[in-house]
CHARMM-style PDB file with segment names, atoms N, HN, CA, C and O in Angstrom:
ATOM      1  N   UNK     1      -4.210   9.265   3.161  1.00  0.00      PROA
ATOM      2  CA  UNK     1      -3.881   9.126   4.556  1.00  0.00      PROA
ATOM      3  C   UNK     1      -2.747   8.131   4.766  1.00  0.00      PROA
ATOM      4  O   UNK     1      -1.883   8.397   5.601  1.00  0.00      PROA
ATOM      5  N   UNK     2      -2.686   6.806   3.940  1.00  0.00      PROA
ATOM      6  HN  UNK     2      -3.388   6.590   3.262  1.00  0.00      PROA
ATOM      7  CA  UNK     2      -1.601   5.787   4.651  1.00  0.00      PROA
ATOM      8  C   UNK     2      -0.277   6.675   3.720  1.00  0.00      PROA
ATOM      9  O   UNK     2       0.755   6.765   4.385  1.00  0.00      PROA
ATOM     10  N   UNK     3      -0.213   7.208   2.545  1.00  0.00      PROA
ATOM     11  HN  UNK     3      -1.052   7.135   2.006  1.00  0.00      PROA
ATOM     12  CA  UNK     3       0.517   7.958   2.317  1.00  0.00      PROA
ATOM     13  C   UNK     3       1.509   9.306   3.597  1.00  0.00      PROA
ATOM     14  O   UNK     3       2.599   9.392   4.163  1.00  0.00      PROA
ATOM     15  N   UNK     4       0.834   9.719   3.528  1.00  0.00      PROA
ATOM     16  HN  UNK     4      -0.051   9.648   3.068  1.00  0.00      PROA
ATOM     17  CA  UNK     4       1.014  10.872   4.711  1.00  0.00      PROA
ATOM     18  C   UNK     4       1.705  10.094   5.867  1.00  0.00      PROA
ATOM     19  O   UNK     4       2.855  10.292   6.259  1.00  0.00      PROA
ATOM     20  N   UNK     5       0.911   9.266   6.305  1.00  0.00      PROA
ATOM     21  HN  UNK     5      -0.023   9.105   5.987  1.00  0.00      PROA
ATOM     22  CA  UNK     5       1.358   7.934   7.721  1.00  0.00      PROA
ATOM     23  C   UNK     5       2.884   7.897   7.106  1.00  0.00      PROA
ATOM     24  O   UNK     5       3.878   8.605   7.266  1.00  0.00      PROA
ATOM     25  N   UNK     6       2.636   6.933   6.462  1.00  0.00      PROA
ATOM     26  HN  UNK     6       1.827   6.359   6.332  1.00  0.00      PROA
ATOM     27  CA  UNK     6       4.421   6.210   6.186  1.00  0.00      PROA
ATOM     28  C   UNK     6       5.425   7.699   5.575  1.00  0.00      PROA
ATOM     29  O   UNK     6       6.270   7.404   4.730  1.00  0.00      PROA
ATOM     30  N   UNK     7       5.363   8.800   5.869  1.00  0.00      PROA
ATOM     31  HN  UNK     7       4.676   9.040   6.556  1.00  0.00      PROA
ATOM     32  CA  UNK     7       5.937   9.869   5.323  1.00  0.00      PROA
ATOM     33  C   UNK     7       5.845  10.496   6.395  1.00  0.00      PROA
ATOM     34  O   UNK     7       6.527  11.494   6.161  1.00  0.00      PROA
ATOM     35  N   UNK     8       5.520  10.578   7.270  1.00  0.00      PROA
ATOM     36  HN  UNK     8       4.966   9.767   7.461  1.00  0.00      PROA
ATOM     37  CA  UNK     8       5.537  11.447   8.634  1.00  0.00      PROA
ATOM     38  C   UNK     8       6.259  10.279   9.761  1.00  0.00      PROA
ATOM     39  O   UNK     8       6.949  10.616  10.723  1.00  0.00      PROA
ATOM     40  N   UNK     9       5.987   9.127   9.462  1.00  0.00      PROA
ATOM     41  HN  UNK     9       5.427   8.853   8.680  1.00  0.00      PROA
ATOM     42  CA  UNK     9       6.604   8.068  10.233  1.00  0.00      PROA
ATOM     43  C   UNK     9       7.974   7.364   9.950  1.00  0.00      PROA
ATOM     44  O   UNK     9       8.464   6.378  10.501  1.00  0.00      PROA
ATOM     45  N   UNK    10       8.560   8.318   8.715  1.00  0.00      PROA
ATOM     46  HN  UNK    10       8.162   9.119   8.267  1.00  0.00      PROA
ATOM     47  CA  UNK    10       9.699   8.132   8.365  1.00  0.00      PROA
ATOM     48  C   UNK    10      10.012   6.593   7.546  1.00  0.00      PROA
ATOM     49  O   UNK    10      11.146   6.254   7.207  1.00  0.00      PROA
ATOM     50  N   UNK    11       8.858   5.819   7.329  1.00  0.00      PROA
ATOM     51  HN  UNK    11       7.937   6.094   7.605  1.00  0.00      PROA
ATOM     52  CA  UNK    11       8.810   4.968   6.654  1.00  0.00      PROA
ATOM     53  C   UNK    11       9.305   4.569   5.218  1.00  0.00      PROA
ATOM     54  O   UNK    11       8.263   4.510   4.566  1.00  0.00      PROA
ATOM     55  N   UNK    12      10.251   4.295   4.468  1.00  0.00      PROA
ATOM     56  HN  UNK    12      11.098   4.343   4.998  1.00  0.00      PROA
ATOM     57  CA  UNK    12      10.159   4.343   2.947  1.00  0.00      PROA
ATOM     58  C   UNK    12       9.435   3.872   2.174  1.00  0.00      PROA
ATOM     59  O   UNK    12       9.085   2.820   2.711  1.00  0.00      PROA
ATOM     60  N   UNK    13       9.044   3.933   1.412  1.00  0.00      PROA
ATOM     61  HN  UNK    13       9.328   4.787   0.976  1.00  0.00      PROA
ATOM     62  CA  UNK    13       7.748   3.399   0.264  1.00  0.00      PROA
ATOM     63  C   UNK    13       8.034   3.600  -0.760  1.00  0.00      PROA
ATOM     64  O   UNK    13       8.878   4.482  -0.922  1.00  0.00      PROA
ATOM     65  N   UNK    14       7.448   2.846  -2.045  1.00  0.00      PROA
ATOM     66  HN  UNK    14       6.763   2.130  -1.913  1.00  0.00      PROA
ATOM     67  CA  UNK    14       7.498   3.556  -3.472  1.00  0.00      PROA
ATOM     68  C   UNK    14       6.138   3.084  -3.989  1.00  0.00      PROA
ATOM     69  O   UNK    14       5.596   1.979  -3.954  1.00  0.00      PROA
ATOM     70  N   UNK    15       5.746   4.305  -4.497  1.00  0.00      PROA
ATOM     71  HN  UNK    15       6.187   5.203  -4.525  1.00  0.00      PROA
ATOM     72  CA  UNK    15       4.534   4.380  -4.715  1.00  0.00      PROA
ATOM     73  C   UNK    15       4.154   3.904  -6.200  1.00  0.00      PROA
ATOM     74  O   UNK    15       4.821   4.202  -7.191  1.00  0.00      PROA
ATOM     75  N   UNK    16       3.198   3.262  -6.212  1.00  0.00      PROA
ATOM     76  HN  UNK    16       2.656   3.020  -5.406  1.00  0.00      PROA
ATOM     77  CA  UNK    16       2.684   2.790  -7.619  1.00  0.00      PROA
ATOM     78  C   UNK    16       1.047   3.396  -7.947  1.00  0.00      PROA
ATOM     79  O   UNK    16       0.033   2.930  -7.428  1.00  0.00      PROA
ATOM     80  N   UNK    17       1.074   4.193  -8.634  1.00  0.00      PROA
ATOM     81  HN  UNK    17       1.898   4.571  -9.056  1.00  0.00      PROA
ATOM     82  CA  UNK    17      -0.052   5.093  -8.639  1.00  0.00      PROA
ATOM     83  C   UNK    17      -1.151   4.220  -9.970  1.00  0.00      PROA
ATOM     84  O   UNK    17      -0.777   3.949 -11.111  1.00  0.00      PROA
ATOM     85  N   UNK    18      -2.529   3.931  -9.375  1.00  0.00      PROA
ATOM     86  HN  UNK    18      -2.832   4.151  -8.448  1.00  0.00      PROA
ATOM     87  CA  UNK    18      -3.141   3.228 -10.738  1.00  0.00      PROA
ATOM     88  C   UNK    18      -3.685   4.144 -11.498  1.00  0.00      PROA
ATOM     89  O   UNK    18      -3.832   3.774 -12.662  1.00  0.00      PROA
ATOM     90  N   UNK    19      -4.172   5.611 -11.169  1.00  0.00      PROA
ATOM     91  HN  UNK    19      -4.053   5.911 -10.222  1.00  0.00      PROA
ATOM     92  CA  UNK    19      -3.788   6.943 -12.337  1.00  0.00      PROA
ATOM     93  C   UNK    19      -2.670   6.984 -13.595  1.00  0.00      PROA
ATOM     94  O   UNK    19      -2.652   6.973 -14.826  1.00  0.00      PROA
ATOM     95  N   UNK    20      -1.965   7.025 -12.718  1.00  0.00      PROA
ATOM     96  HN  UNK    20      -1.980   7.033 -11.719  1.00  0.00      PROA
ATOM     97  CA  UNK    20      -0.195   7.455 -13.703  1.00  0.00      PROA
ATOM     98  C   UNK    20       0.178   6.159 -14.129  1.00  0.00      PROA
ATOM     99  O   UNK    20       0.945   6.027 -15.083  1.00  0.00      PROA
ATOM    100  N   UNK    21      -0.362   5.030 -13.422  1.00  0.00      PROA
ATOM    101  HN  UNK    21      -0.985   5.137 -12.647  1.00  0.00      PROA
ATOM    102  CA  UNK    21       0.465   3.411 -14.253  1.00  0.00      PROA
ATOM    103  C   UNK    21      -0.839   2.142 -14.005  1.00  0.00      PROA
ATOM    104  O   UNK    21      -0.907   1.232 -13.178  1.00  0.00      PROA
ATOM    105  N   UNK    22      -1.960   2.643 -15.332  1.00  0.00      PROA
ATOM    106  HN  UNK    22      -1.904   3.382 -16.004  1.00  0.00      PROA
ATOM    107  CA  UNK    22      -2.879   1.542 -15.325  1.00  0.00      PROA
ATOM    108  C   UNK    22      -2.744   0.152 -15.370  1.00  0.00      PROA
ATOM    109  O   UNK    22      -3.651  -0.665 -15.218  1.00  0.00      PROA
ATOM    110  N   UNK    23      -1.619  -0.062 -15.576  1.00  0.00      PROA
ATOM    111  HN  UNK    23      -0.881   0.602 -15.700  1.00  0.00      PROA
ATOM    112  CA  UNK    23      -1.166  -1.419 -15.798  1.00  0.00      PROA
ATOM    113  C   UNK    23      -1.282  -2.479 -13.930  1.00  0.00      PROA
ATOM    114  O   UNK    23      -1.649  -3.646 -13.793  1.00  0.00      PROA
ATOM    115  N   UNK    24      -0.901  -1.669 -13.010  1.00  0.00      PROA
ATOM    116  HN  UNK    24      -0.602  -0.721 -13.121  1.00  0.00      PROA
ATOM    117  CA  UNK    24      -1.102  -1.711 -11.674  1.00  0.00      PROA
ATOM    118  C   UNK    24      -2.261  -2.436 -11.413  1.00  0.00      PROA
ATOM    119  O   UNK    24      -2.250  -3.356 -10.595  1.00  0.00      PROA
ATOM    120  N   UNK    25      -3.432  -2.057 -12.133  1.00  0.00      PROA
ATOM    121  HN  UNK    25      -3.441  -1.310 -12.797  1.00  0.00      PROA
ATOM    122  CA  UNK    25      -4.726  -2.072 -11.984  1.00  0.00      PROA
ATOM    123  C   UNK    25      -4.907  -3.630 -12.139  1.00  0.00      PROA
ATOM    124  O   UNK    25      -5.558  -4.141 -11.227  1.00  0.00      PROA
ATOM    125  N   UNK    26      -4.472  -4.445 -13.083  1.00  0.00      PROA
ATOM    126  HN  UNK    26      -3.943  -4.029 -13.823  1.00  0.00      PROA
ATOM    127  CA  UNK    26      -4.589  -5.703 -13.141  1.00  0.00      PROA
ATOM    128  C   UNK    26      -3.983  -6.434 -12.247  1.00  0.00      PROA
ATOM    129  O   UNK    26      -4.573  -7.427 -11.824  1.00  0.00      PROA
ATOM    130  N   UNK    27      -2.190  -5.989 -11.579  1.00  0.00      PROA
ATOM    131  HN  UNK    27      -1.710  -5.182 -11.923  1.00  0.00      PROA
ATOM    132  CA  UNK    27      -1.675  -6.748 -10.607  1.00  0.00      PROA
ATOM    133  C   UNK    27      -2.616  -6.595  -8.805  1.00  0.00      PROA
ATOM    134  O   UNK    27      -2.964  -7.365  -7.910  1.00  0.00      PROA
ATOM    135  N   UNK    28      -2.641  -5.993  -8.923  1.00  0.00      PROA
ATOM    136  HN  UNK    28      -2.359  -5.367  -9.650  1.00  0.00      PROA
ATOM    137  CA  UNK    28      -3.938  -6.076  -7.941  1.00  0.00      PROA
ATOM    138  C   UNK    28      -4.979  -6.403  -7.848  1.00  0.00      PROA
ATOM    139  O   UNK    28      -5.560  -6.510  -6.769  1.00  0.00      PROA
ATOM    140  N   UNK    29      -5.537  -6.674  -9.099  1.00  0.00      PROA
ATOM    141  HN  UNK    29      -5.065  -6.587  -9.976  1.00  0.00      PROA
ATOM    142  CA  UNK    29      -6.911  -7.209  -9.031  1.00  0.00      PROA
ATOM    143  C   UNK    29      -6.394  -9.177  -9.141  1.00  0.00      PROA
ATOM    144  O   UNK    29      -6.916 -10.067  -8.470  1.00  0.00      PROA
ATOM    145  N   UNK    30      -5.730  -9.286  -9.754  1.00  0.00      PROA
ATOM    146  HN  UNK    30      -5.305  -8.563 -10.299  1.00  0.00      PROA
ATOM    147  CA  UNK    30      -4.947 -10.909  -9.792  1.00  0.00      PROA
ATOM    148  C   UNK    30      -4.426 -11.284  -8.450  1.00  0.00      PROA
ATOM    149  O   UNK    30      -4.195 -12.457  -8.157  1.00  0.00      PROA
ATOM    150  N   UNK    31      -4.144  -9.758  -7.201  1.00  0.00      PROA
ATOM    151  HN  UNK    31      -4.332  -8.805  -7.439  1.00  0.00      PROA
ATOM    152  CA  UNK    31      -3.947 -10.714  -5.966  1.00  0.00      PROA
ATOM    153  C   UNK    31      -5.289 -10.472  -5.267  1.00  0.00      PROA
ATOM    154  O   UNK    31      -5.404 -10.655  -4.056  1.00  0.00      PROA
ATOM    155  N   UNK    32      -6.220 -10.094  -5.978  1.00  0.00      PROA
ATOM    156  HN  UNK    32      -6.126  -9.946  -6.962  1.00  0.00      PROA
ATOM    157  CA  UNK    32      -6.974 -10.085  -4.922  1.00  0.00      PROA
ATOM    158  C   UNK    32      -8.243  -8.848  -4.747  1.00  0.00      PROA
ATOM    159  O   UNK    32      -9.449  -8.903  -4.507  1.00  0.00      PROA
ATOM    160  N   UNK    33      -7.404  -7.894  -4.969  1.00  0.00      PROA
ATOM    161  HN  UNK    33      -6.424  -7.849  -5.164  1.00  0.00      PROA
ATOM    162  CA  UNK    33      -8.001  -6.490  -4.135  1.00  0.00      PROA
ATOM    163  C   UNK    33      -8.657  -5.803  -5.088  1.00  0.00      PROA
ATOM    164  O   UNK    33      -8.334  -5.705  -6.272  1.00  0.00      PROA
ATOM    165  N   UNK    34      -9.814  -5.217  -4.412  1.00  0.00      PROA
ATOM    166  HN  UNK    34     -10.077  -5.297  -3.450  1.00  0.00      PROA
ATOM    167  CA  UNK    34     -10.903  -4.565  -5.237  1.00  0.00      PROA
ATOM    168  C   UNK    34     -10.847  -2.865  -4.825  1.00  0.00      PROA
ATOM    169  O   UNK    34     -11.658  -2.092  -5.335  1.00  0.00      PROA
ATOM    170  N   UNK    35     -10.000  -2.483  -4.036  1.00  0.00      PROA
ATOM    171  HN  UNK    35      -9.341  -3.112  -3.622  1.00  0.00      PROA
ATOM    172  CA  UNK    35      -9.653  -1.305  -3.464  1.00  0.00      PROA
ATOM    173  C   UNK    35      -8.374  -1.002  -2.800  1.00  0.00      PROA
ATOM    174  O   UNK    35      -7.686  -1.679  -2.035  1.00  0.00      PROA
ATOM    175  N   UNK    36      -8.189   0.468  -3.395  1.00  0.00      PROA
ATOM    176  HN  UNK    36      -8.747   1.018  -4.016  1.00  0.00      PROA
ATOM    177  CA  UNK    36      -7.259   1.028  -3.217  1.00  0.00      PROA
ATOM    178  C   UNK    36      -6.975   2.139  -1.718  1.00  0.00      PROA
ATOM    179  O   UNK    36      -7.952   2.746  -1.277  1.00  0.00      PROA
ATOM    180  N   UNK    37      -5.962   2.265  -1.222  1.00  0.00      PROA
ATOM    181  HN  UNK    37      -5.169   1.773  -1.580  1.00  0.00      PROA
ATOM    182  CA  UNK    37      -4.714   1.985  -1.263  1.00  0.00      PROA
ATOM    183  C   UNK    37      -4.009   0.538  -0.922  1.00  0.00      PROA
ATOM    184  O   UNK    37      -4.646   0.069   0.022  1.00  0.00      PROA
ATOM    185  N   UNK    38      -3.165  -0.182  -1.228  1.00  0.00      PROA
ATOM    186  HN  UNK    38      -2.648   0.198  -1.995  1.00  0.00      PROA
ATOM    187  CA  UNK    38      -2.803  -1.410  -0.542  1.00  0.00      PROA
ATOM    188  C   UNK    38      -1.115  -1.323  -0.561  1.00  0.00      PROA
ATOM    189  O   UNK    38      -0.251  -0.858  -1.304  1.00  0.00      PROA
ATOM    190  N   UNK    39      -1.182  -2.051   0.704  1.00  0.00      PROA
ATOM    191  HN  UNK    39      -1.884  -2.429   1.308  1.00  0.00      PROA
ATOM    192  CA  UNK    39       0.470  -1.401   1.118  1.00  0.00      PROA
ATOM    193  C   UNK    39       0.862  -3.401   1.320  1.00  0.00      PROA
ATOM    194  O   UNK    39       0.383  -4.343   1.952  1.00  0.00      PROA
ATOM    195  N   UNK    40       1.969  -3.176   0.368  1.00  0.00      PROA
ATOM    196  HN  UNK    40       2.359  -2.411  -0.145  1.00  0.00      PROA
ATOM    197  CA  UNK    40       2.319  -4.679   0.488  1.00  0.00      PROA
ATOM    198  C   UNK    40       3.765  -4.928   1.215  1.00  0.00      PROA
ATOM    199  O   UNK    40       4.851  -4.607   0.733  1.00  0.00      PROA
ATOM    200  N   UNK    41       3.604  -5.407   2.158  1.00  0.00      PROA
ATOM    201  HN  UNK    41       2.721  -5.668   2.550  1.00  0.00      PROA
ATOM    202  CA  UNK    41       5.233  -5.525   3.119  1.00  0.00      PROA
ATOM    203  C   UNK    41       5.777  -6.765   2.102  1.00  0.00      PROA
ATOM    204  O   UNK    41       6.999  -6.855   2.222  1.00  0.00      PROA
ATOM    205  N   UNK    42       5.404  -7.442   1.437  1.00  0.00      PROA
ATOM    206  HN  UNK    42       4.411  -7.368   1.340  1.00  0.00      PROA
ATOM    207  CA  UNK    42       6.461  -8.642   1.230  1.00  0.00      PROA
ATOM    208  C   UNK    42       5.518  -9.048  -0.307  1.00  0.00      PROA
ATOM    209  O   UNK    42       4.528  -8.381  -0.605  1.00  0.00      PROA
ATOM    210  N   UNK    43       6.026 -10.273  -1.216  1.00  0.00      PROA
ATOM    211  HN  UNK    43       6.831 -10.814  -0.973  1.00  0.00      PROA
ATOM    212  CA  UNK    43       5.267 -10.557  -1.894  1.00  0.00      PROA
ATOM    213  C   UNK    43       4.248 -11.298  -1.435  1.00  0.00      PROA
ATOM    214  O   UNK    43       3.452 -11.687  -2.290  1.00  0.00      PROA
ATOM    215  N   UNK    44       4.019 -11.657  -0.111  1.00  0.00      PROA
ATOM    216  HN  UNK    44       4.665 -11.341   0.583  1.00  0.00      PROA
ATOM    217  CA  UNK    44       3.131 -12.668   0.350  1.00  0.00      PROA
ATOM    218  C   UNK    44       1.952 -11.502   0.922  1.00  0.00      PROA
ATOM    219  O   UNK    44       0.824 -11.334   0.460  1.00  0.00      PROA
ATOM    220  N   UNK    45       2.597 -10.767   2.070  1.00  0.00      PROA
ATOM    221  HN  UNK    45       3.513 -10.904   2.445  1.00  0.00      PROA
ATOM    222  CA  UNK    45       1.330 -10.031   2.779  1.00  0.00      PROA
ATOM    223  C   UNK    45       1.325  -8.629   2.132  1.00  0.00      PROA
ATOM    224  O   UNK    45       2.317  -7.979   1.803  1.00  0.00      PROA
ATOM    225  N   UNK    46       0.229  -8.336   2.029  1.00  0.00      PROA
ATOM    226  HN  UNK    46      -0.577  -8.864   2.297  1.00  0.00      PROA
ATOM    227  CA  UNK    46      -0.193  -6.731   1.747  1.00  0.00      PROA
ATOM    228  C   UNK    46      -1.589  -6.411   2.544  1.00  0.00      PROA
ATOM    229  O   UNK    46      -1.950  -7.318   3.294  1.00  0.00      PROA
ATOM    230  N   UNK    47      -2.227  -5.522   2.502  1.00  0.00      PROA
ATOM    231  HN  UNK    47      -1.934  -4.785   1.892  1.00  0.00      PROA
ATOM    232  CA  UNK    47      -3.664  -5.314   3.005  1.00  0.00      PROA
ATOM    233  C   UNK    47      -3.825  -3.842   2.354  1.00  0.00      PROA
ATOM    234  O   UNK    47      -3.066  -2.905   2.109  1.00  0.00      PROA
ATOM    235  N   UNK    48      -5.484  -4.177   2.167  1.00  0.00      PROA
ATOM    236  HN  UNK    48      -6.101  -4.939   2.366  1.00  0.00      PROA
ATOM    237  CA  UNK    48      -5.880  -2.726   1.718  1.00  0.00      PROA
ATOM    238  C   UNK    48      -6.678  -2.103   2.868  1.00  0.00      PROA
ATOM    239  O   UNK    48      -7.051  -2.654   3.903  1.00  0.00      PROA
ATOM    240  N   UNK    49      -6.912  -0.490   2.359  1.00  0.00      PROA
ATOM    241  HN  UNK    49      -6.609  -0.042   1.517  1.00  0.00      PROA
ATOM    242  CA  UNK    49      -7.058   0.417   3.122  1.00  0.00      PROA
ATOM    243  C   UNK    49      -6.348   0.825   4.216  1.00  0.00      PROA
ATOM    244  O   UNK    49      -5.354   0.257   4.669  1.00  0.00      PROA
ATOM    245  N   UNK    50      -7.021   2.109   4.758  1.00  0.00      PROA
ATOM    246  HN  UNK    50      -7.828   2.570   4.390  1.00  0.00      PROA
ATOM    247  CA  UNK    50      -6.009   2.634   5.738  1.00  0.00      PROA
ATOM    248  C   UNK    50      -5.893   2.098   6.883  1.00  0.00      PROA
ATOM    249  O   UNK    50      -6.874   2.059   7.625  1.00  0.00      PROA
ATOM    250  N   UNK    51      -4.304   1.411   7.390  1.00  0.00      PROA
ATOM    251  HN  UNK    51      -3.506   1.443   6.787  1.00  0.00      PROA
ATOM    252  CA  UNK    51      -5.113   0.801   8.707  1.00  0.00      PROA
ATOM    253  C   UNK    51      -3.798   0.989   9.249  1.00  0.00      PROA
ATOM    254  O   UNK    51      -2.771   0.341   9.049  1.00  0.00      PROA
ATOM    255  N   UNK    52      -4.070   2.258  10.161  1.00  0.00      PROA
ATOM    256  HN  UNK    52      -4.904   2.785  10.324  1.00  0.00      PROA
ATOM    257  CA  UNK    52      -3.076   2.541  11.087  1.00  0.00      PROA
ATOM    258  C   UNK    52      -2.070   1.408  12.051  1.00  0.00      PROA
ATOM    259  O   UNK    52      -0.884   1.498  12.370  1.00  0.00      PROA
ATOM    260  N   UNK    53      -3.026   0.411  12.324  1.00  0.00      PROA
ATOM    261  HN  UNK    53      -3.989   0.338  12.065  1.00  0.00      PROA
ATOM    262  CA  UNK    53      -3.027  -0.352  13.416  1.00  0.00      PROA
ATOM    263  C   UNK    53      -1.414  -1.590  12.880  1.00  0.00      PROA
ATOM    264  O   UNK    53      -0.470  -2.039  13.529  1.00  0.00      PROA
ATOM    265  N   UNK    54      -1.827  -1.713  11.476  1.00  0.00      PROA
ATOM    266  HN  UNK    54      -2.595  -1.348  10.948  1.00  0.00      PROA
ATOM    267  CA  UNK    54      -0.464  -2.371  10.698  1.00  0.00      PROA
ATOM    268  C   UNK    54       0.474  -1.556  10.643  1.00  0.00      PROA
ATOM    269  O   UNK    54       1.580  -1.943  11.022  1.00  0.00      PROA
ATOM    270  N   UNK    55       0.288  -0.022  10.096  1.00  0.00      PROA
ATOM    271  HN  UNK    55      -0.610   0.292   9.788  1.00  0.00      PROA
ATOM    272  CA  UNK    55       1.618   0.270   9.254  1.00  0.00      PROA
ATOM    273  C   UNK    55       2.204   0.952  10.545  1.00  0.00      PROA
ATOM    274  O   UNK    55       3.124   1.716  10.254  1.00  0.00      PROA
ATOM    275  N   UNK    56       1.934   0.891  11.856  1.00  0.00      PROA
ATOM    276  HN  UNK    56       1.187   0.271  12.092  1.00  0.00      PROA
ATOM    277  CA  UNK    56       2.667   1.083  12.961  1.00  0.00      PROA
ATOM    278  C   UNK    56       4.002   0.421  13.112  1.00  0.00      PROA
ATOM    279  O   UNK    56       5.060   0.998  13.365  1.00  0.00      PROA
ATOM    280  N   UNK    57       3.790  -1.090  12.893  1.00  0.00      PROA
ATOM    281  HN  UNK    57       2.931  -1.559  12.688  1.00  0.00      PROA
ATOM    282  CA  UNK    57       4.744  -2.291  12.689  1.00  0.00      PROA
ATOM    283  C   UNK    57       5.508  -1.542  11.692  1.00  0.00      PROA
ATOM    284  O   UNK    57       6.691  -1.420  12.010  1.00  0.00      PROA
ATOM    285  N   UNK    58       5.271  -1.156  10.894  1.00  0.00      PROA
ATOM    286  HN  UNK    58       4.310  -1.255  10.636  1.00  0.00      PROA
ATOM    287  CA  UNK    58       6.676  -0.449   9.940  1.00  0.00      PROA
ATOM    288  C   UNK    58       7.349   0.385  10.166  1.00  0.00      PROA
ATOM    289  O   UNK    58       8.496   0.259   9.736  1.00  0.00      PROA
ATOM    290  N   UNK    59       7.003   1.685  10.960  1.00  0.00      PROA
ATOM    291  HN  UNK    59       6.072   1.788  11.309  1.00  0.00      PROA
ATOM    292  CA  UNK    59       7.353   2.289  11.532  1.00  0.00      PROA
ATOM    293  C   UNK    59       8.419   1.710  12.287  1.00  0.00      PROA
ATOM    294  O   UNK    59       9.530   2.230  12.177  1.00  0.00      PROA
ATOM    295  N   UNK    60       8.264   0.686  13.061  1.00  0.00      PROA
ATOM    296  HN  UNK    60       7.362   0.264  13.151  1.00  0.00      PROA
ATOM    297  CA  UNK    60       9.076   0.591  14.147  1.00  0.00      PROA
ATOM    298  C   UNK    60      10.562   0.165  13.719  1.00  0.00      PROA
ATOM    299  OT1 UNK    60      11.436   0.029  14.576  1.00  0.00      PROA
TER     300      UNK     60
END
């Protein structure tokens, strides 16, 4: 779903898949997150799951 969002909202992204690049799996768990998807605007903020209510702000 936040996929689809930032792709229908004309948003750019690059995707880091923890399937196709297990290595992912550790940089995320070292900031923090125990679940996937997490969309990181900066090296400071990211948040996981789908949450419309943020990736609006990108959109804009």
């Amino acid at each position: 779903m936040t996929k689809r969002f930032l792709s229908e909202n004309g948003v750019n992204f690059e995707e880091r898949n923890i399937n196709v690049n297990p290595e992912y799996i550790d940089y995320l768990k070292n900031k923090g997150f125990q679940a996937v998807p997490v969309v990181e605007f900066s090296e400071e903020n990211a948040v996981a799951g789908f949450r419309p209510d943020l990736l609006k702000k990108l959109a804009i």
